[in-house]
N, C-alpha and C positions, 0 to 999 in steps of 0.2 A: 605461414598463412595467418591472414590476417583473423584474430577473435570478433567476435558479437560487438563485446565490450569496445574494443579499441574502434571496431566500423563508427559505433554509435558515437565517441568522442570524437574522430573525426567530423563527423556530419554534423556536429553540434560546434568546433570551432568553426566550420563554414558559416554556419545559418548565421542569418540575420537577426540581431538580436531583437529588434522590435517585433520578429515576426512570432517568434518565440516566447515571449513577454506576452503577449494576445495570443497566443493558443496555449500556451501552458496555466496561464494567472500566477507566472512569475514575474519579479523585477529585474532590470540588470544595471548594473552599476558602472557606469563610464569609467569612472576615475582606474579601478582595477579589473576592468574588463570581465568581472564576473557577478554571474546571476545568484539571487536571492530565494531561496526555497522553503517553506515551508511544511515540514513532513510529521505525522503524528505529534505536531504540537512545537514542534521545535524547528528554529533557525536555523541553516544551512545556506554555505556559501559553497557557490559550482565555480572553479574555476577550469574553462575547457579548453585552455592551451598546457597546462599540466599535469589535468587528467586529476584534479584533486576536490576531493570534499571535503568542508572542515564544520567546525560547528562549536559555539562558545558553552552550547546545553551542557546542563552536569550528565544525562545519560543520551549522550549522543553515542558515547560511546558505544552502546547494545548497538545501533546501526552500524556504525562503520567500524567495530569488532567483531563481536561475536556474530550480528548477520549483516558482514559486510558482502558475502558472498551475493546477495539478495539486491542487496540496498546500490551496491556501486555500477550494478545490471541496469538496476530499474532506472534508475536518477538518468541517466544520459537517454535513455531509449524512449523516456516519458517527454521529457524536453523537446525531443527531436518527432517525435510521433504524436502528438499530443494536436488537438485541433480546439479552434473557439466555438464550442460546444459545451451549455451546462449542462451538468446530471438532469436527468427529465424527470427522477424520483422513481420510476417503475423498474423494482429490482428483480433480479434474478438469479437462479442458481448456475456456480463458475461452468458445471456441465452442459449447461443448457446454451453456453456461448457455441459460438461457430467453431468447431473444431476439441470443445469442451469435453465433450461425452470421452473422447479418446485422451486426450491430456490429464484432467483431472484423476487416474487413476491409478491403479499398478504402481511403480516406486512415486510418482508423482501424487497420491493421493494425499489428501490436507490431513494435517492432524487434530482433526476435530473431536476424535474419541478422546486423548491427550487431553483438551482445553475442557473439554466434559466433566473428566475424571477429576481435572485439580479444583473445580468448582462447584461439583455434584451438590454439596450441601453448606456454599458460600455464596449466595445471592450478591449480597455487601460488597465481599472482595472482589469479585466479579466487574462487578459495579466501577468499583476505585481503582482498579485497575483498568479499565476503559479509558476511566476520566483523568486518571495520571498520566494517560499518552494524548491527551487532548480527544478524548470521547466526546460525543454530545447523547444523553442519554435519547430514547425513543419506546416508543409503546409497544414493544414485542414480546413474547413468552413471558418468561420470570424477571427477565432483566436483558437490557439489549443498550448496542449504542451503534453510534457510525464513530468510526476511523477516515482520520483524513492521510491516506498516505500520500494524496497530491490531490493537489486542488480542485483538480476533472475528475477525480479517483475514490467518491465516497467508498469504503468496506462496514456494512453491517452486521456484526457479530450477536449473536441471541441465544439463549441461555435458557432453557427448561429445565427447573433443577431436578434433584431426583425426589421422589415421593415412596408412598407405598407400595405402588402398580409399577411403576415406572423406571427404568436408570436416566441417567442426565443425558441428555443430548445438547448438543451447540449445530446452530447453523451458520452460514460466511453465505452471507447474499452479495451481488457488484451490482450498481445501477445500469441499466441496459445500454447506457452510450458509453460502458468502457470499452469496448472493445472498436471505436473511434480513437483512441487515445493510446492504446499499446498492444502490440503482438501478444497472442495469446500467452508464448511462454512466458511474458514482463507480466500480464496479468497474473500467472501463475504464481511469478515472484513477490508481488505484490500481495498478492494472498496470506502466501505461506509467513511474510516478516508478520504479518496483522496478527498469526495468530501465534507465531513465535514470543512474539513481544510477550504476550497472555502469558504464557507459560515461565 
């Protein structure tokens, strides 16, 4: 039986790549017949007749090792799902998508208590860690950024540290036109690498 993974590789060495290049805000390169990507900061090379991702970044590695499980889901399924459509800015909580409220929880819940805990009283690191995966800071809680895991795909991560009153909380906002762009589950995935990374 065929997997998610392998349908999505298929459907991506069919497309056309011009069409795919204008709805994803990828490149694709004739010469090696493979697309150029852009994720948390770093270069990626899709090639979709071998089902391969490579990448020259010194930690590309974190994606296609340790959450490769996430990363080699998302990349073909974003490509192939992905329409020309930009972020409209108006974000949302992952639950409040179509289908959200039941996804986002039970063994699927994010781990945002996790990204809380290691930053409760690290604004800074917080911070530099954002922007070491290609964060662009923004005006939220204590400290916040957007994540680019694909280029239709901002993630907003925010940080209320902990105080007196209070413990640390982190929120993971999506721009309302992701779910134009990837099946809930890839949005899921999408998710959980943004806050993987974090940790």
């Amino acid at each position: 039986m065929q997997s998610g993974e392998d349908k999505a590789w298929m459907s991506l060495r069919d497309a056309e790549p011009d069409i795919v290049c204008k709805n994803a805000g990828v490149e694709f390169v004739a010469a090696t017949g493979r697309y150029s990507l852009k994720s948390f900061g770093m270069d990626f090379s899709i090639d979709p007749v071998e089902k391969m991702i490579e990448s020259p970044a010194a930690d590309s590695s974190i994606l296609l090792g340790r959450l490769s499980y996430f990363f080699r889901l998302s990349v073909p399924w974003y490509l192939i799902s992905a329409r020309d459509v930009q972020p409209c800015g108006s974000l949302v909580k992952p639950e409040n998508l179509t289908g959200g409220l039941n996804f986002f929880r039970g063994s699927h819940a994010l781990p945002l208590g996790k990204v809380a805990a290691k930053y409760a009283n690290d604004v800074k690191g917080f911070g530099e860690k954002g922007a070491y995966f290609g964060g662009t800071p923004v005006q939220y809680g204590d400290a916040a950024f957007v994540l680019m895991p694909f280029a239709r795909i901002p993630v907003t991560v925010i940080l209320w540290a902990a105080d007196e009153e209070f413990e640390a909380r982190v929120n993971l906002l999506l721009d309302a036109t992701c779910e134009l762009h990837a099946p809930i589950d890839i949005i899921w995935n999408i998710s959980m690498m943004s806050l993987l990374l974090l940790l």
